[in-house]
C-alpha positions as CSV (number, residue, x, y, z in Angstrom):
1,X,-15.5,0.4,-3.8
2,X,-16.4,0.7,0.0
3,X,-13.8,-0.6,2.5
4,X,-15.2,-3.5,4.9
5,X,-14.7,-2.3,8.7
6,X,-13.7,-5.9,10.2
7,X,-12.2,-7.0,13.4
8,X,-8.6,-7.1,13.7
9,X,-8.9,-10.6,14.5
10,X,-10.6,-11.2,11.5
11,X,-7.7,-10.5,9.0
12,X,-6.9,-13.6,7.2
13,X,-3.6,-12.6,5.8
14,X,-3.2,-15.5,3.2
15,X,-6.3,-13.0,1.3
16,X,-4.1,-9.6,1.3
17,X,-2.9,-8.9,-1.9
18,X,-1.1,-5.6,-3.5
19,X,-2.9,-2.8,-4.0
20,X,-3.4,-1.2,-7.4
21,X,-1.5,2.1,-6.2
22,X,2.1,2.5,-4.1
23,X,1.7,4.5,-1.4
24,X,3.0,8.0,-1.7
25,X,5.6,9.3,0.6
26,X,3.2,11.5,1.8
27,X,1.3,7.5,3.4
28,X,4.8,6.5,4.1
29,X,5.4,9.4,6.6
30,X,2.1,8.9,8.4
31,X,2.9,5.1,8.3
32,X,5.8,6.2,10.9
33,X,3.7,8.4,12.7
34,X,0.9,5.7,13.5
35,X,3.5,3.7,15.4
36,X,4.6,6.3,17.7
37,X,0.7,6.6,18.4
38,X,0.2,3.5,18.7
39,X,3.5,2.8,20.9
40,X,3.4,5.9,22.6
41,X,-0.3,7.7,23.2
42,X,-2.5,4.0,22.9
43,X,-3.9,5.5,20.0
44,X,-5.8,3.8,17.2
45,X,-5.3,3.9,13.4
46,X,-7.9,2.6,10.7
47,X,-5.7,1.0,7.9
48,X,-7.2,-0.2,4.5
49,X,-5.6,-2.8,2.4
50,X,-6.6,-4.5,-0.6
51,X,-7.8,-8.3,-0.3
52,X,-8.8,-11.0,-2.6
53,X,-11.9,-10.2,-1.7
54,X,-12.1,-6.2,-1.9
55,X,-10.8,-3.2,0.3
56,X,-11.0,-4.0,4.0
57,X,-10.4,-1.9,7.0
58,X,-9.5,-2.3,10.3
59,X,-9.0,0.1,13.6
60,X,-6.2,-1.0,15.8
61,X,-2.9,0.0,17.3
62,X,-0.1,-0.3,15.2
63,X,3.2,-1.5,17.1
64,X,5.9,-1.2,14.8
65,X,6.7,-0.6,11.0
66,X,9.4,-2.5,9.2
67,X,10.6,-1.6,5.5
68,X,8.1,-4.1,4.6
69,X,5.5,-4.5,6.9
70,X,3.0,-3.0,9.6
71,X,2.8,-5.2,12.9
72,X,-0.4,-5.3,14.9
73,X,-1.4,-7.2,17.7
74,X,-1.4,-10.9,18.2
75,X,1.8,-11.2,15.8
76,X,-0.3,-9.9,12.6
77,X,1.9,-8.2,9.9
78,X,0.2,-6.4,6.5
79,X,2.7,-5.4,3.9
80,X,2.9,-2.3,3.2
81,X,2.3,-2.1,-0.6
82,X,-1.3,-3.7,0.2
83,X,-2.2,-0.7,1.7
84,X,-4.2,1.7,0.6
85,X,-4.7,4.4,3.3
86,X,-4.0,5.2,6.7
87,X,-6.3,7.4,9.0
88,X,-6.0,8.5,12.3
């Protein structure tokens, strides 16, 4: 199935569910690595996570990562077992 490219504003977070797969450690350690582009270089990631309504994707800054979650802007946080990939 064919990830959705939306607006980060359009991320209705009440619609992100789990995705089938845990991310690999191989995800987790570019997780880290889009915060310090984000944070440090401006720099843009495109995230996919699963939704109740199919794969979506979105290209934004990330500005921090918890244990749990990814923070964007305007106070938007995705868990991070509902992602699927990370590209930058």
């Amino acid at each position: 199935m064919i990830a959705e490219l939306i607006e980060k504003e359009e991320i209705d977070v009440s619609k992100i569910i789990p995705a089938e797969t845990h991310l690999s450690e191989e995800l987790n350690t570019r997780l880290a690595s889009t915060a310090r582009l984000g944070n440090e270089f401006k720099g843009k990631a495109t995230i996919t996570f699963n939704t109740t309504e199919g794969p979506k994707k979105v290209s934004t800054t990330v500005w921090s990562v918890t244990e749990k979650y990814i923070q964007l802007k305007n106070n938007i946080h995705i868990p991070i077992k509902c992602i699927i990939d990370i590209e930058f």
